[in-house]
N, C-alpha and C positions, 0 to 999 in steps of 0.2 A: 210398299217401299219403306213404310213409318218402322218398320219390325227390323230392313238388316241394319238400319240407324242408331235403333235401340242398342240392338244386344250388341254393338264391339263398346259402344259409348259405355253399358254399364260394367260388359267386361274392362275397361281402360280403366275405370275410377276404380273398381273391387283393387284389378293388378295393383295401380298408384297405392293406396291404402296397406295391401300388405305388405307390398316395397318399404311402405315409410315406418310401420308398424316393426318390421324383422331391422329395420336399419340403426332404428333407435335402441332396441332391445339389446343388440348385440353389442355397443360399444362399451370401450373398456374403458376405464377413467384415466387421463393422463399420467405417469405417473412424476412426472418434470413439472406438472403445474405448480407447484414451490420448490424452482430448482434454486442453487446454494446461488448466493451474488457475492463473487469474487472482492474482497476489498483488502490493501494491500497496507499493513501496519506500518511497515521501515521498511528502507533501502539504504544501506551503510554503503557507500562508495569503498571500491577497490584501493587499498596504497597501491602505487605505481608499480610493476614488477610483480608483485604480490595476488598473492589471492587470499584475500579480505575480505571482500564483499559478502552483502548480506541481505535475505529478503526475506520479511515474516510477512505470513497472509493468513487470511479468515474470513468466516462469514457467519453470519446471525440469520441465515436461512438456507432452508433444504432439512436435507435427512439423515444425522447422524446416522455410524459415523463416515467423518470426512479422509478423504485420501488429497494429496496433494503434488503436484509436479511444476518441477521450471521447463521440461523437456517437452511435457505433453504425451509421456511414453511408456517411463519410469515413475511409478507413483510409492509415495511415503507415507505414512501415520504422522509426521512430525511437521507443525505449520511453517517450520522455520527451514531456511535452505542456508549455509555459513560455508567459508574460506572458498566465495567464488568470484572470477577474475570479472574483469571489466569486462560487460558483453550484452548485448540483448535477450533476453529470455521469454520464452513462453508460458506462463505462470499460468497453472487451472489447479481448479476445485474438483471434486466430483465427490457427490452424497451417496449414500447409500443403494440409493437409485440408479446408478448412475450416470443421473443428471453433470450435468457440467458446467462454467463459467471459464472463461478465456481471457488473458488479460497479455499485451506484453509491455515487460516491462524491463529498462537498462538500468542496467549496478556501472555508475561511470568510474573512472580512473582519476587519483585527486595524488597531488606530490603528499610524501608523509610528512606530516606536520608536527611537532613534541611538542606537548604541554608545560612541559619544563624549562626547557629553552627558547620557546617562540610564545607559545600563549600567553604564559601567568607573569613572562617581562611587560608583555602591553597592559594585563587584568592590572597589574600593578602599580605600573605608570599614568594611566589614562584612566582606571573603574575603581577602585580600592582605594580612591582620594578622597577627602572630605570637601565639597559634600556631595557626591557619589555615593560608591558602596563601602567608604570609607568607615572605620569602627564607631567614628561620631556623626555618622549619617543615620534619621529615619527609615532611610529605604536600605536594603536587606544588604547584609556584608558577604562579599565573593570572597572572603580572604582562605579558603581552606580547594581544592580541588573538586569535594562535593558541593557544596556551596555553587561553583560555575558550571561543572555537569549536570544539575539541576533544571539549571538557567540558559542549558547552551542553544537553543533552539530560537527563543528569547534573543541571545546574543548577537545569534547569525541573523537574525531579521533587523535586530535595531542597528547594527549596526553596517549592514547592507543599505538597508534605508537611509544611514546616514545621519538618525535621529539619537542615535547614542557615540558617544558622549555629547552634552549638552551643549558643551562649552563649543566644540569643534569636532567634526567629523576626521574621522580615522584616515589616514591615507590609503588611496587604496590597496597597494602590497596586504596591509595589516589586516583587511576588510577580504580580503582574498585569503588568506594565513586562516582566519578564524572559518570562515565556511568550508575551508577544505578540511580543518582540526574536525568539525561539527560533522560534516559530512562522510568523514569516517569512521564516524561513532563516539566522537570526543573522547579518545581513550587519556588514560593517566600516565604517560608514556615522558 
């Protein structure tokens, strides 16, 4: 009886052995194991009406070169997607591999706001004072258009926050006016 014990047992481990032997041999290398990871530069909100909007993307991983889509369908050379309306979007990558990354992401809708007549009265009145960013201030002078495009980002947080200007925070119409100027790219309009 010792003999029909034997020989399926040593047929069972020989089988398992070249099972495992042919299974490792054969496989292929992933080729998504550095696939691209989607990261999303800017989002320029829509003017109201308007298709404005704006979404740049990139990635510092995967496999030049990259293609890019807000659709998920229609793919581009070009990271940048411009004059697109208010809307949800499906934003991906795909490398060379054609690995992938996924993202969505909204371009909202903001009233148009002019730098001319809405913004650079308040940069004026309330930032451009001494001792602000006034001409006889240490800290840096907004007096010219590039000067606060520089700074706009800066702008919309401090003074969202409430922490700029010193003296007294902004109302908030004014505090609302500046994020939606910033948020539509701070144009010189």
């Amino acid at each position: 009886m010792n003999n029909y014990f034997y020989k399926p047992s040593l047929l069972l481990i020989l089988f398992l052995f070249i099972l495992n032997s042919c299974s490792d041999s054969g496989e292929e290398a992933d080729p998504c194991v550095n696939s691209p990871e989607l990261k999303i530069d800017s989002i320029i909100a829509s003017v109201e009406s308007k298709s404005t909007g704006e979404i740049t993307i990139s990635t510092s991983v995967g496999t030049a070169p990259y293609m890019y889509s807000i659709d998920g369908i229609n793919f581009q050379n070009d990271n940048i997607f411009s004059a697109l309306s208010a809307n949800d979007y499906t934003v991906v990558i795909k490398d060379a591999n054609g690995c992938t990354d996924t993202e969505m992401v909204t371009v909202a809708e903001v009233p148009e706001v002019f730098y001319a007549n809405q913004i650079r009265p308040i940069i004026d009145a309330k930032c451009q004072i001494s001792p602000c960013h006034g001409s006889n201030s240490s800290i840096p002078s907004w007096a010219t258009y590039d000067d606060v495009k520089a700074n706009a980002d800066l702008i919309k947080a401090r003074t969202s926050g409430k922490s700029m200007p010193p003296t007294s925070p902004l109302p908030d119409n004014e505090i609302k006016l500046i994020a939606d100027w910033v948020d539509q790219g701070a144009p010189n309009n």
